[in-house]
DSSP file (Angstrom, degrees, kcal/mol; ACC not computed):
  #  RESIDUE AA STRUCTURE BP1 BP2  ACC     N-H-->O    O-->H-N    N-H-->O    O-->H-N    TCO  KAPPA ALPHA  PHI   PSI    X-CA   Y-CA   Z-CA
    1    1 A X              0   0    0      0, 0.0     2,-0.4     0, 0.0   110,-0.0   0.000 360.0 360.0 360.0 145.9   12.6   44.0  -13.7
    2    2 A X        -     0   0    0      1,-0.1     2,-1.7   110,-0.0   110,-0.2  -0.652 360.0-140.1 -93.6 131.6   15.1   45.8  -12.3
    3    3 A X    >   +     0   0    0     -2,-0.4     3,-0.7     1,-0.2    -1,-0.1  -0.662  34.1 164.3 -86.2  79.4   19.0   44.7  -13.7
    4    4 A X  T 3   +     0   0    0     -2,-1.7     2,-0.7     1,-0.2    -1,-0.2   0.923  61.9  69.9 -70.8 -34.0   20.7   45.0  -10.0
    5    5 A X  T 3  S-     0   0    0      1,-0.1    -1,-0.2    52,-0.1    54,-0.1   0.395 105.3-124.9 -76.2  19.0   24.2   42.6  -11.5
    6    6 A X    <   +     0   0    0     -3,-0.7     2,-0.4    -2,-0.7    -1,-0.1   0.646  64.4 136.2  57.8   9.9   25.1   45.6  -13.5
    7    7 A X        -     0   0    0      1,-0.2    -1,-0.2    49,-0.1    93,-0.0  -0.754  66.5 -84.4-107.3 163.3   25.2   43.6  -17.0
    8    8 A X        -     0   0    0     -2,-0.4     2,-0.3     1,-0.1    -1,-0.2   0.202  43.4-125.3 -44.7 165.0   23.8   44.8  -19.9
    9    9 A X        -     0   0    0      2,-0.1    -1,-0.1    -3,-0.1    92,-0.1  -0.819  14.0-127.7-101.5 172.8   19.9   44.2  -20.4
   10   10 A X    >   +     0   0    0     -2,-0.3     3,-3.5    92,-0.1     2,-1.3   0.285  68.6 132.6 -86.2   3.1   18.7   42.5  -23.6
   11   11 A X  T 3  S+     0   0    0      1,-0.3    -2,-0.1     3,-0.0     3,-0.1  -0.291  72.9   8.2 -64.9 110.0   16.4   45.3  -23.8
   12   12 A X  T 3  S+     0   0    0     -2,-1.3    -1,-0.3     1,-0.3     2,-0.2   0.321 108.2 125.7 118.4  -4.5   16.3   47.0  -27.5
   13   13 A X  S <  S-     0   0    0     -3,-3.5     2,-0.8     1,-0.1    -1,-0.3  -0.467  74.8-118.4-101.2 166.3   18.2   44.2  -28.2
   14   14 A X        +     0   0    0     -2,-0.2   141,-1.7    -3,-0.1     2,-0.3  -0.708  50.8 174.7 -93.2 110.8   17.5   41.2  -31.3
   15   15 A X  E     -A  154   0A   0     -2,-0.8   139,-0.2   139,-0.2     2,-0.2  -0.770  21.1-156.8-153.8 115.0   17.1   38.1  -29.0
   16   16 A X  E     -A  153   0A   0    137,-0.9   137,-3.2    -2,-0.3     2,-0.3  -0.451  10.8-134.1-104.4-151.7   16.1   34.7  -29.7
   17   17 A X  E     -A  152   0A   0    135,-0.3     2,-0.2    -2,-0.2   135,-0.2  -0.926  16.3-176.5-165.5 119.8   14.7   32.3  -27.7
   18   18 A X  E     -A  151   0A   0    133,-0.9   133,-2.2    -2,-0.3     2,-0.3  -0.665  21.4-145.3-129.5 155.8   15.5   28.3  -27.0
   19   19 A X  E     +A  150   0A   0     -2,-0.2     2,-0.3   131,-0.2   131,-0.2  -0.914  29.0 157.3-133.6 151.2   13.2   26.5  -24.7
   20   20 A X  E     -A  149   0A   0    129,-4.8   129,-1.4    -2,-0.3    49,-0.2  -0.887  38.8-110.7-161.7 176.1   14.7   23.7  -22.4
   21   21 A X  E     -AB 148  68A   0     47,-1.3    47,-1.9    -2,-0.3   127,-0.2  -0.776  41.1 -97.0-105.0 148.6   13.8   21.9  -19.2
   22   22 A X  E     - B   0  67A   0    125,-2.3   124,-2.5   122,-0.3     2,-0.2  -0.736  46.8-164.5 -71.8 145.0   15.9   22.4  -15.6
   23   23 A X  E     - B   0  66A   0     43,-1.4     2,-0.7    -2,-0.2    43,-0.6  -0.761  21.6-110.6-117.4 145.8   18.5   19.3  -15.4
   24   24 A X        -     0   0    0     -2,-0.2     2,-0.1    41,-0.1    41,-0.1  -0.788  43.0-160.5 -91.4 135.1   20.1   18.4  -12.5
   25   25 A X        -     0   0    0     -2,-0.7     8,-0.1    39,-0.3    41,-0.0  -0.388  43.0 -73.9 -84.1 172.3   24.0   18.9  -12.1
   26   26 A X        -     0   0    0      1,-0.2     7,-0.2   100,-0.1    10,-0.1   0.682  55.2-145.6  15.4 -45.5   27.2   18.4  -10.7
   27   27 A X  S  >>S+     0   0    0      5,-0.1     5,-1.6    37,-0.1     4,-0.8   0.649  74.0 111.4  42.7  35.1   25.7   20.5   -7.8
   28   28 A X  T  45 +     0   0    0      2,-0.2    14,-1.9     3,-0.2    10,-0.2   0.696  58.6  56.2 -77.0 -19.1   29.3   21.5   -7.9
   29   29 A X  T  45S+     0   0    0     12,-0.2    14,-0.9    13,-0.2    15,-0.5   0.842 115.3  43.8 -82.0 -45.6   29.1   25.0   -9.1
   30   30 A X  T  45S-     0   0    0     11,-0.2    -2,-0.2    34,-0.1    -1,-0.1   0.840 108.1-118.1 -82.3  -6.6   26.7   25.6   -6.0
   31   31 A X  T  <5S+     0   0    0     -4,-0.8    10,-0.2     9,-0.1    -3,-0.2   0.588  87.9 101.3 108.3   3.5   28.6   23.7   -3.2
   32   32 A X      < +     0   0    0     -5,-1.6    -4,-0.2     8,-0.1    -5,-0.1   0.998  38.2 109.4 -95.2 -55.3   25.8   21.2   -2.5
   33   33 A X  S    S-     0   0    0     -6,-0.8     3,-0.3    -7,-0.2    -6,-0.1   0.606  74.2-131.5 -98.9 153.1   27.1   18.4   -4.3
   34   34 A X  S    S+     0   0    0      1,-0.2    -1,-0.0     0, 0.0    -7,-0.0   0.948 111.3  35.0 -76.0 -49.0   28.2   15.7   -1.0
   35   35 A X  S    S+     0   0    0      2,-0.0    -1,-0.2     0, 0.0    -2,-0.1   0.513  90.1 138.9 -41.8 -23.4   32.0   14.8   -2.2
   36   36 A X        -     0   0    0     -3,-0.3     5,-0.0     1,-0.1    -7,-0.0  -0.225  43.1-159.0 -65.4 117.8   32.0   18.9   -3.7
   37   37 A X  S    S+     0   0    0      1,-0.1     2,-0.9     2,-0.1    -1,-0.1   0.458  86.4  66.3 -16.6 -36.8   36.0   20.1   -2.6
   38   38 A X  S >  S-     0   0    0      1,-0.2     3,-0.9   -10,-0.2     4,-0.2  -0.870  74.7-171.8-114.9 106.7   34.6   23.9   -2.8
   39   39 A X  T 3  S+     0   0    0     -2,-0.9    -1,-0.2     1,-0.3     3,-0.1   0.976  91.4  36.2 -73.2 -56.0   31.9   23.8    0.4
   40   40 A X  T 3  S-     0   0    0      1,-0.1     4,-0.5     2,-0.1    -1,-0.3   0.563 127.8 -97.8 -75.2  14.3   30.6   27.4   -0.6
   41   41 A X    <>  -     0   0    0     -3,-0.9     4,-0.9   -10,-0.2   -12,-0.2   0.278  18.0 -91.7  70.2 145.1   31.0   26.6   -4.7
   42   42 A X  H  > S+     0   0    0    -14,-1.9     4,-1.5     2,-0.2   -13,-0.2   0.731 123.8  54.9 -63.0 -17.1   32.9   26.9   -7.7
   43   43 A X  H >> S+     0   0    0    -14,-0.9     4,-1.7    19,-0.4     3,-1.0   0.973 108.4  53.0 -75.2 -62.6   30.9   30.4   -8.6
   44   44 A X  H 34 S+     0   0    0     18,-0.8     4,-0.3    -4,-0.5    -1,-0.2   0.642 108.4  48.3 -42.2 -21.4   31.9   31.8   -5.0
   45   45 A X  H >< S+     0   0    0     -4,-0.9     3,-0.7    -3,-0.1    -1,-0.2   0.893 118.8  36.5 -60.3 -51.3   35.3   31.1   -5.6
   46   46 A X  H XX S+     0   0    0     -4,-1.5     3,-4.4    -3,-1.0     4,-1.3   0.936  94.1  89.7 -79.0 -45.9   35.4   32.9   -9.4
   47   47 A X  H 3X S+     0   0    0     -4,-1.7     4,-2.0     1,-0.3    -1,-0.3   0.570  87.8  43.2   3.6 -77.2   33.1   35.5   -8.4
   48   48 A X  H <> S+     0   0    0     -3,-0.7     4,-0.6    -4,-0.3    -1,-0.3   0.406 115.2  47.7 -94.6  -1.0   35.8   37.9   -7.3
   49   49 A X  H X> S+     0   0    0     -3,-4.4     3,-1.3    -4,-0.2     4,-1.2   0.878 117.5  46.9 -86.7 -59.3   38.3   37.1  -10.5
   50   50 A X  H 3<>S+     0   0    0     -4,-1.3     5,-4.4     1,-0.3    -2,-0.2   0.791 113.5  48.7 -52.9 -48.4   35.1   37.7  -12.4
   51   51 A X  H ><5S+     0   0    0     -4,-2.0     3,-1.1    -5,-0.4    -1,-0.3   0.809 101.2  59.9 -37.8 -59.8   34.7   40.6  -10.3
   52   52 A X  H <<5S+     0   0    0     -3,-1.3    -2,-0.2    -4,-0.6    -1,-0.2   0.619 105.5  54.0 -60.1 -20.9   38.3   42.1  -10.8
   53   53 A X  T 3<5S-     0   0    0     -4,-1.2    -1,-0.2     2,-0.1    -2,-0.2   0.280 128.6 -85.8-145.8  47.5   37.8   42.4  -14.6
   54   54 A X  T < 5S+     0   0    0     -3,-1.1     2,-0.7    -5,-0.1    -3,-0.2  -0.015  91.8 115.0 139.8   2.1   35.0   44.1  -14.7
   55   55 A X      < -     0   0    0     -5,-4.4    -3,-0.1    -6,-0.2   -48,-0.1  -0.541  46.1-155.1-104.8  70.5   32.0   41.5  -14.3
   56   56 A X        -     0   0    0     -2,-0.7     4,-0.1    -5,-0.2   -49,-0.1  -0.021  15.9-177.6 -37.2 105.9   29.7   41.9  -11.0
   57   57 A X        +     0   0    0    -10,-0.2     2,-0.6     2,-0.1    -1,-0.1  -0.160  34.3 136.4-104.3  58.0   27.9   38.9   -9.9
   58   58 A X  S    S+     0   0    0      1,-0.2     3,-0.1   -54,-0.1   -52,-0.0  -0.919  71.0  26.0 -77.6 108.0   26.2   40.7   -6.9
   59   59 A X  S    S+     0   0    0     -2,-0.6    80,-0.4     1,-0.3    -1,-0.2  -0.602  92.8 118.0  61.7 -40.6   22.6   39.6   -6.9
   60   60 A X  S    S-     0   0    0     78,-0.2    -1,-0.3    -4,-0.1     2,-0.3   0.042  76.9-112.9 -26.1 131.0   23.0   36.8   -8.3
   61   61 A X  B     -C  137   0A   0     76,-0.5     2,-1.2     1,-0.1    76,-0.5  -0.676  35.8-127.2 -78.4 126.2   22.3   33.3   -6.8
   62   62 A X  S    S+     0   0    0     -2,-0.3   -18,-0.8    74,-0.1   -19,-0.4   0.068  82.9  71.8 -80.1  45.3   26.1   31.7   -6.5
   63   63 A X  S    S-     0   0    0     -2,-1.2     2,-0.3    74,-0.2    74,-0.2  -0.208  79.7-114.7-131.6-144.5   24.9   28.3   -8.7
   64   64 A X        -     0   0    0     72,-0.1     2,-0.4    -2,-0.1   -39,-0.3  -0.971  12.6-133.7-161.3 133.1   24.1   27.5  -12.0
   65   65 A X        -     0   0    0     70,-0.7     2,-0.7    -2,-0.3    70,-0.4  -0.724  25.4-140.1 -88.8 150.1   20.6   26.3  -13.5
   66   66 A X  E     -B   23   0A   0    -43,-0.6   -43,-1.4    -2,-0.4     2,-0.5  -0.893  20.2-165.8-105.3  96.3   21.4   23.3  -15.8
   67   67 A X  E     -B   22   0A   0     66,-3.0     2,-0.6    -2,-0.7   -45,-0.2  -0.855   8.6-154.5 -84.6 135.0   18.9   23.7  -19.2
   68   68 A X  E     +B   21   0A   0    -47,-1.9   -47,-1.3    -2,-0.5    64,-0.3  -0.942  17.9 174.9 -96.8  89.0   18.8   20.8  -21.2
   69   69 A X    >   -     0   0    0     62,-1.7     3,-5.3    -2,-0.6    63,-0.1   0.179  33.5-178.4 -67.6   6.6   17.9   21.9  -24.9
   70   70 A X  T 3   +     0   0    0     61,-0.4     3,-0.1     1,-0.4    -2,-0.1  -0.283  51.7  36.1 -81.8 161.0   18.2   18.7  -26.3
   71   71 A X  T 3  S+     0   0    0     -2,-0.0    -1,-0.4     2,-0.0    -2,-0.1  -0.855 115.3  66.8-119.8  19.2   18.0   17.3  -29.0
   72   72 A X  S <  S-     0   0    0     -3,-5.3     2,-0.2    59,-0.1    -3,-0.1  -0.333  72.2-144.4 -91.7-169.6   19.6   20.5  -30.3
   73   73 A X        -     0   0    0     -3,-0.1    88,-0.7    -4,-0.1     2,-0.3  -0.496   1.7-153.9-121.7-179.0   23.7   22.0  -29.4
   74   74 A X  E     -I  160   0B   0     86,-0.2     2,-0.3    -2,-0.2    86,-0.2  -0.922   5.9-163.7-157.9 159.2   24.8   24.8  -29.0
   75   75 A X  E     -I  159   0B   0     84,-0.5    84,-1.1    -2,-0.3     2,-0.5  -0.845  38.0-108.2-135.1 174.6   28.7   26.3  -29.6
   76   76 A X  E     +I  158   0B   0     -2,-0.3    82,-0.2    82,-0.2    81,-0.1  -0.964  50.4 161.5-110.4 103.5   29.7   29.7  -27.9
   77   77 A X        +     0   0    0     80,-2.2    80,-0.2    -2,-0.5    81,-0.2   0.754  59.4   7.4-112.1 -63.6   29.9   32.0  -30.7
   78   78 A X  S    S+     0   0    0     78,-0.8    79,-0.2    79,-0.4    80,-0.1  -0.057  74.9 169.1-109.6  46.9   29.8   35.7  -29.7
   79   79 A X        -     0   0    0     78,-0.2    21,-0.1     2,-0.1    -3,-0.0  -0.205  29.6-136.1 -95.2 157.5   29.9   36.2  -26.2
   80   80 A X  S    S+     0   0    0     21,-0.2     2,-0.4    18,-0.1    20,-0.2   0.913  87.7  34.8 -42.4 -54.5   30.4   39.3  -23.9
   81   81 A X        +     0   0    0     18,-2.7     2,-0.5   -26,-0.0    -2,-0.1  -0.591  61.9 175.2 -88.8 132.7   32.5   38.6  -21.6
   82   82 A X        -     0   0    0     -2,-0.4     2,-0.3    16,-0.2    16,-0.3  -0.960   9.8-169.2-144.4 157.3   35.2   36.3  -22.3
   83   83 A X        -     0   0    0     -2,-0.5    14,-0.6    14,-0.2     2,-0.3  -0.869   9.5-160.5-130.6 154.7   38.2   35.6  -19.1
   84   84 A X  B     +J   96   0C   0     -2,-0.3    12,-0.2    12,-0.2    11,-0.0  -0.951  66.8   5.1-144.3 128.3   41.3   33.8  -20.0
   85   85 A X  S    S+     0   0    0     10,-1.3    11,-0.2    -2,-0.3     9,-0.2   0.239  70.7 176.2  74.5   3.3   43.2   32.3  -17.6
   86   86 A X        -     0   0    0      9,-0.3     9,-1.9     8,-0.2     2,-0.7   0.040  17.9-159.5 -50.5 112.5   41.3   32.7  -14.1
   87   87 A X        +     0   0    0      7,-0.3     3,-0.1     1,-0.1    -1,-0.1  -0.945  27.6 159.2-103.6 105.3   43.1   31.0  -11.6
   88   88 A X        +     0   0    0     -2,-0.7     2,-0.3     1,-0.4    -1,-0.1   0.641  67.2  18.1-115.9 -26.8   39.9   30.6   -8.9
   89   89 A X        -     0   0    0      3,-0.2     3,-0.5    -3,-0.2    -1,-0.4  -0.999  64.8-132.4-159.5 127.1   41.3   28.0   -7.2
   90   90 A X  S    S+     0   0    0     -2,-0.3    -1,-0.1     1,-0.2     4,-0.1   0.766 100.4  70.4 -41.3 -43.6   44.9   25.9   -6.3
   91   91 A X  S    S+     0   0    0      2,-0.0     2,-0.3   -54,-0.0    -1,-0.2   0.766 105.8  30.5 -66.2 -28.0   43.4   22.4   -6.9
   92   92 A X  S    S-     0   0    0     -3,-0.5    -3,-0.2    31,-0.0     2,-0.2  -0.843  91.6-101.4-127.8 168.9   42.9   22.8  -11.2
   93   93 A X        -     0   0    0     -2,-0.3    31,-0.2     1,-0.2    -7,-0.1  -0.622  65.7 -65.3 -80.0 143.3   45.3   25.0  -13.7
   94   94 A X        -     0   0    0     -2,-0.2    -7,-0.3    -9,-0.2    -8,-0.2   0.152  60.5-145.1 -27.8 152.8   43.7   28.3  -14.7
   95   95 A X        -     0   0    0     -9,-1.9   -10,-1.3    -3,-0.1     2,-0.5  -0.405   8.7-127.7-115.9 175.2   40.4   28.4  -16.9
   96   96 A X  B     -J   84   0C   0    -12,-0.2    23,-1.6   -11,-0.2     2,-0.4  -0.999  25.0-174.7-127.8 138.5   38.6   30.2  -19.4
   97   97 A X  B     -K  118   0D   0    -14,-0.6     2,-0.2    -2,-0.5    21,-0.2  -0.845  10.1-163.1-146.9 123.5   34.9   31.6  -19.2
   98   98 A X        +     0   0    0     19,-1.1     2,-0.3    -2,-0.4    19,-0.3  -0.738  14.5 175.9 -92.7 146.2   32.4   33.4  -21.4
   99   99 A X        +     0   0    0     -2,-0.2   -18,-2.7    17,-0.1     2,-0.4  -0.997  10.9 171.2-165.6 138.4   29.8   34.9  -20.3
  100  100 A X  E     -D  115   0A   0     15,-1.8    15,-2.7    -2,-0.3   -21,-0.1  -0.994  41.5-103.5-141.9 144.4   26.7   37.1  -21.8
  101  101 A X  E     +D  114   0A   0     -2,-0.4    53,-0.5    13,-0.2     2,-0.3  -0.403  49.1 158.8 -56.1 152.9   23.7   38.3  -20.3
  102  102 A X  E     -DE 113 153A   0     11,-2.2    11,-1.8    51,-0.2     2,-0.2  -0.796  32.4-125.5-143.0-174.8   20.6   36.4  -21.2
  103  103 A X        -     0   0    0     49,-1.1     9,-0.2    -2,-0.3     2,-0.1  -0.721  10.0-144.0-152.5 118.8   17.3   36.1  -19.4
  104  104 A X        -     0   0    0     47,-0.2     7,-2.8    -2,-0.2     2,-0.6  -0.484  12.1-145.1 -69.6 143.1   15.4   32.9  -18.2
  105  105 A X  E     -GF 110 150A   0     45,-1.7    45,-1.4     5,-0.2     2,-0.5  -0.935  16.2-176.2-114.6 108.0   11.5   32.8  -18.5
  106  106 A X  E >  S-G  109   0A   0      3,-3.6     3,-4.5    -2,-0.6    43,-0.1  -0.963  76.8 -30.9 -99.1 119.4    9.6   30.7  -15.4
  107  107 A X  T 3  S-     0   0    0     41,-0.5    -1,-0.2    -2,-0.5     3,-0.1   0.845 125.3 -54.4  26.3  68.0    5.9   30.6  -16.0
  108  108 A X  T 3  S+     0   0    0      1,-0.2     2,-0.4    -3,-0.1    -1,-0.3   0.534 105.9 125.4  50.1  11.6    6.4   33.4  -17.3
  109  109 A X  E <   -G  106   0A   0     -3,-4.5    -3,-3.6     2,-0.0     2,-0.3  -0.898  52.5-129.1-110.0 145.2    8.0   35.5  -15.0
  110  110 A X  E     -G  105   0A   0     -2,-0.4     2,-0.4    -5,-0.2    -5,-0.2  -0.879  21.0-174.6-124.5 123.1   11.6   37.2  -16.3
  111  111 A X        -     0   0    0     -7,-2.8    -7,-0.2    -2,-0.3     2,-0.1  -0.934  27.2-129.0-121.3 137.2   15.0   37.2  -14.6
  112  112 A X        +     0   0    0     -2,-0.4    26,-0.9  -110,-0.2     2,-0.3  -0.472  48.2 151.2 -64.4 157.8   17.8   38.9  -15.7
  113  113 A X  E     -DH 102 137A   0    -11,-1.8   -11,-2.2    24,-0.2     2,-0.4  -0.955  37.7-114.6-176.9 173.5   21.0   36.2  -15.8
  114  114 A X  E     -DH 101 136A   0     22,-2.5    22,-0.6   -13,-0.3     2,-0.4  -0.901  21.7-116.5-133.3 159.6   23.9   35.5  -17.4
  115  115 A X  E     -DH 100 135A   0    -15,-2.7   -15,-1.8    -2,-0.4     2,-0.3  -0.770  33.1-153.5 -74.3 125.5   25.2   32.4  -19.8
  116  116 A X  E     + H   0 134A   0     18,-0.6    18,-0.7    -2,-0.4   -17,-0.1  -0.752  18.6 176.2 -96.8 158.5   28.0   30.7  -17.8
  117  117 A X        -     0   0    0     -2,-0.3   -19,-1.1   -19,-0.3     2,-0.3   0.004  15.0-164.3-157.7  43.7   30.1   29.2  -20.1
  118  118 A X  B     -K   97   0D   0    -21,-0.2   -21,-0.2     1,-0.2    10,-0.2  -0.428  36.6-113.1 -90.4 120.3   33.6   27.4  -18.9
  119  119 A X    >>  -     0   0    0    -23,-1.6     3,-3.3    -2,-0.3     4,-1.5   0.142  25.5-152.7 -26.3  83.7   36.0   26.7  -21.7
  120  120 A X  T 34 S+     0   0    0      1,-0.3     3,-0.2     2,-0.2    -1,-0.2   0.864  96.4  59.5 -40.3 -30.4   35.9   22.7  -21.9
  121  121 A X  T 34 S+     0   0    0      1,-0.2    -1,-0.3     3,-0.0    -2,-0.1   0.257 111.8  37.9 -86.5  29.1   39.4   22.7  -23.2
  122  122 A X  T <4 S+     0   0    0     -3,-3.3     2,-0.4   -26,-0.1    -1,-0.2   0.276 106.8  86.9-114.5 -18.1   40.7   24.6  -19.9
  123  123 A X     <  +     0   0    0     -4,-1.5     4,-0.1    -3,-0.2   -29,-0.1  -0.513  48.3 178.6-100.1 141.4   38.4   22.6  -17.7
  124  124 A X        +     0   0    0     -2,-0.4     2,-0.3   -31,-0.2    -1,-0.1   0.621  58.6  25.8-133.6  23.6   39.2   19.7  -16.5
  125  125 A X  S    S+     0   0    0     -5,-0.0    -1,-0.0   -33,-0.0   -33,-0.0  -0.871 107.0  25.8-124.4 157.9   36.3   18.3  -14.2
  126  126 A X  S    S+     0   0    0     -2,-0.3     2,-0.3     1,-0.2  -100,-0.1   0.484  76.9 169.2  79.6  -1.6   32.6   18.8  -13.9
  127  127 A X        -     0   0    0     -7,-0.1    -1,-0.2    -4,-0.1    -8,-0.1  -0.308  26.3-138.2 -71.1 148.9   31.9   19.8  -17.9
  128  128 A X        -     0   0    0     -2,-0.3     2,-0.1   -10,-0.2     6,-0.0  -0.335  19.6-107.5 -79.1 169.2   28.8   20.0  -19.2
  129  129 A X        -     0   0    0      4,-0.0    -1,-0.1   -56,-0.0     3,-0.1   0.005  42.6 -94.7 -11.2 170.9   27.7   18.7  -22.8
  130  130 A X  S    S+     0   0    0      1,-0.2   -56,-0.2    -2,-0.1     3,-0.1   0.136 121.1  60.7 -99.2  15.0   26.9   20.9  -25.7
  131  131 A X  S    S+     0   0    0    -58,-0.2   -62,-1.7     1,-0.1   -61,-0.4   0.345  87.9  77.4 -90.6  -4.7   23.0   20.5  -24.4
  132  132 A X        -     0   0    0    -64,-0.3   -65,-0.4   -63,-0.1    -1,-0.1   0.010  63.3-166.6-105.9  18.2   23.3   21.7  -21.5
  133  133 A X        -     0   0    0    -67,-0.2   -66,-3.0    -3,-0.1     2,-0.2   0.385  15.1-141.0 -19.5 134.3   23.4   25.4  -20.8
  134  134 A X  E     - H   0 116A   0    -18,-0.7   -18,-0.6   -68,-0.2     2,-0.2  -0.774  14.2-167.7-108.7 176.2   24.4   26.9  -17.6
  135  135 A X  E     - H   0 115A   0    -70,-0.4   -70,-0.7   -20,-0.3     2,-0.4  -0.802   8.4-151.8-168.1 149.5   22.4   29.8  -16.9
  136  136 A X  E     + H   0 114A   0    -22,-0.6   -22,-2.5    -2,-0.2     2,-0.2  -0.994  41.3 155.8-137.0 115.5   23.9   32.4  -13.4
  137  137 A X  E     -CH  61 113A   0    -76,-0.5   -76,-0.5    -2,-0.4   -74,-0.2  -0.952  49.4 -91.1-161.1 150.9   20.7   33.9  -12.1
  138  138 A X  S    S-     0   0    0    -26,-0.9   -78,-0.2    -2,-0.2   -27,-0.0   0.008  71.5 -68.1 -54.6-159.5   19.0   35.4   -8.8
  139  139 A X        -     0   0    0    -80,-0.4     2,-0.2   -79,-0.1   -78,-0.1  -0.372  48.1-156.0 -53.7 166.3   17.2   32.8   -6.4
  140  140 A X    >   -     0   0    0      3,-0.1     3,-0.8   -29,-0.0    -1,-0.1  -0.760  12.2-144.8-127.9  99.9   14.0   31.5   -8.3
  141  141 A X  T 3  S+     0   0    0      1,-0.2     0, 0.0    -2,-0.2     0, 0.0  -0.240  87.3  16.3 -78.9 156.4   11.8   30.3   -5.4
  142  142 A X  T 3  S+     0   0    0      1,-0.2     2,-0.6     0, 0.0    -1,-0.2   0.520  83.6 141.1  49.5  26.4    9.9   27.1   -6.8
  143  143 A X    <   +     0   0    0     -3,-0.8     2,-0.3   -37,-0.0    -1,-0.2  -0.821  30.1 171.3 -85.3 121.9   12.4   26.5   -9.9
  144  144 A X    >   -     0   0    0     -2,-0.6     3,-1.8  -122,-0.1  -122,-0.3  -0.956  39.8 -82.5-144.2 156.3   12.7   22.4  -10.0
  145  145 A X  T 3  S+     0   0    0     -2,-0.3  -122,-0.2     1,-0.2     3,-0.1  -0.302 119.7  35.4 -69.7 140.0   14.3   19.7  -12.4
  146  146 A X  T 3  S+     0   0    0   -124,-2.5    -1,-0.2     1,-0.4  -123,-0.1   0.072  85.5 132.1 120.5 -27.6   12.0   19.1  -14.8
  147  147 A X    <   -     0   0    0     -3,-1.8  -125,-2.3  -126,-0.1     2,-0.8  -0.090  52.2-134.1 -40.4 121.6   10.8   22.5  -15.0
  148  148 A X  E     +A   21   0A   0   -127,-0.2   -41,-0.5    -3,-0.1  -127,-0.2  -0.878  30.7 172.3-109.7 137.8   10.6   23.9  -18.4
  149  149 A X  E     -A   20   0A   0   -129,-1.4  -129,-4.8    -2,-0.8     2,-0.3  -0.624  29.2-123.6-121.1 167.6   11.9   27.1  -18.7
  150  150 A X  E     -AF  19 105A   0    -45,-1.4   -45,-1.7  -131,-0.2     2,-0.4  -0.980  19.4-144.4-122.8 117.8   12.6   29.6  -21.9
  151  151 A X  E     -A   18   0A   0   -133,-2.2  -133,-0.9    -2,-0.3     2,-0.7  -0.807  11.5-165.7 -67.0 117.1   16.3   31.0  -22.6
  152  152 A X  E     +A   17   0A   0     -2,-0.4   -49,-1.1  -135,-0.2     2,-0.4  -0.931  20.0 164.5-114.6 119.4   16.4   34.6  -24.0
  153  153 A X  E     -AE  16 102A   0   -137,-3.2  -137,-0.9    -2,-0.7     2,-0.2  -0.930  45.0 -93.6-138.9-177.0   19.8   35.4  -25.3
  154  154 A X  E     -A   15   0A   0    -53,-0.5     3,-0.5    -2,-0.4     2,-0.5  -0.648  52.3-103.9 -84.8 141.1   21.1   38.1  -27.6
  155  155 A X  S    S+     0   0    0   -141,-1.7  -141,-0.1    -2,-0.2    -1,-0.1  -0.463 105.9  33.5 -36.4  98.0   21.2   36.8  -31.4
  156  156 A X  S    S+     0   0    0     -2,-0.5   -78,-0.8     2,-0.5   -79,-0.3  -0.210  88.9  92.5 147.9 -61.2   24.5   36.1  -32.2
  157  157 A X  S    S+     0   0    0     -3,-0.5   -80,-2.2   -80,-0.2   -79,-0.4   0.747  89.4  30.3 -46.7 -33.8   26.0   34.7  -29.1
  158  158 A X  E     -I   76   0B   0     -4,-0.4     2,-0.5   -82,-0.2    -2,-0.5  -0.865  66.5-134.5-126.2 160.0   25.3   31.0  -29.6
  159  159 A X  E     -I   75   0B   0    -84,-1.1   -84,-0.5    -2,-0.3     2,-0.4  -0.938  19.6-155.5 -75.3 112.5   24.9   28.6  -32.5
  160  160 A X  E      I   74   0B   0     -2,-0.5   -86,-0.2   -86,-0.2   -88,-0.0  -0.922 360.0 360.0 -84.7 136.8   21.8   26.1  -32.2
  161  161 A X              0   0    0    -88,-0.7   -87,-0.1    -2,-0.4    -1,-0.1   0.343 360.0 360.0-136.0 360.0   22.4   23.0  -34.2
């Protein structure tokens, strides 16, 4: 598959692999959500700070898939990308986000994507649990909650516990 967002691939690389189901979310990160402040989404907003220092999300679907891995955790151990301070938006105080390429597996078909990751102690709505991976990835026609999917990420990057 061709890596249009310009982040690394996992190819060559030592990559494990956590299996979870789609969960539903917030639907705040895409805009859907009915109450949701950000009508296009919180990714469309960050996009172009994400953008400015150095991370392209151009292909990319602007939402976030919710994987549920429990009963395991996870912590954010080595990731590429890390932002400090992204001021996306007037309504909350600047944020922090890591963010590493991975790639989610649907019936076996393989999308490049990236680990979203927003600092809980900078966030102050809308965080996820330590079960939960968000996952930045293109469209995936017929991807639905419930769905079990496979995570591919570089070794290193996460803790499982």
């Amino acid at each position: 598959m061709e890596n249009k967002d310009k982040t690394p691939s996992l190819c060559g690389r030592d990559i494990v692999t956590i299996k979870g189901k789609v969960i539903e979310g917030s639907r705040v990160a895409s805009g859907k959500a009915p109450d949701n402040p950000f009508p296009g989404g919180t990714i469309e907003l960050q996009a172009p700070k994400f953008l400015q220092r150095g991370l392209d999300l151009t292909g990319f679907y602007l939402a976030t898939i919710n994987v549920s891995i429990k009963p395991y955790a996870f912590k954010v151990r080595d990731p590429l990308y890390t932002f400090k301070g992204i001021r996306w938006c007037d309504e909350h105080p600047p944020e922090n986000f890591s963010l590493s390429p991975c790639s989610i597996v649907v019936e076996g078909s393989r999308y490049n994507a990236l680990l979203y990751y927003p600092h809980p102690e900078t966030k102050v709505k809308h965080f996820k649990d330590s079960s939960t991976l968000e996952i930045i990835a293109p469209y995936i026609e017929g991807l639905c909650y419930g769905k079990e999917v496979e995570v591919e990420i570089e070794r290193g990057v996460l803790e499982i516990s």
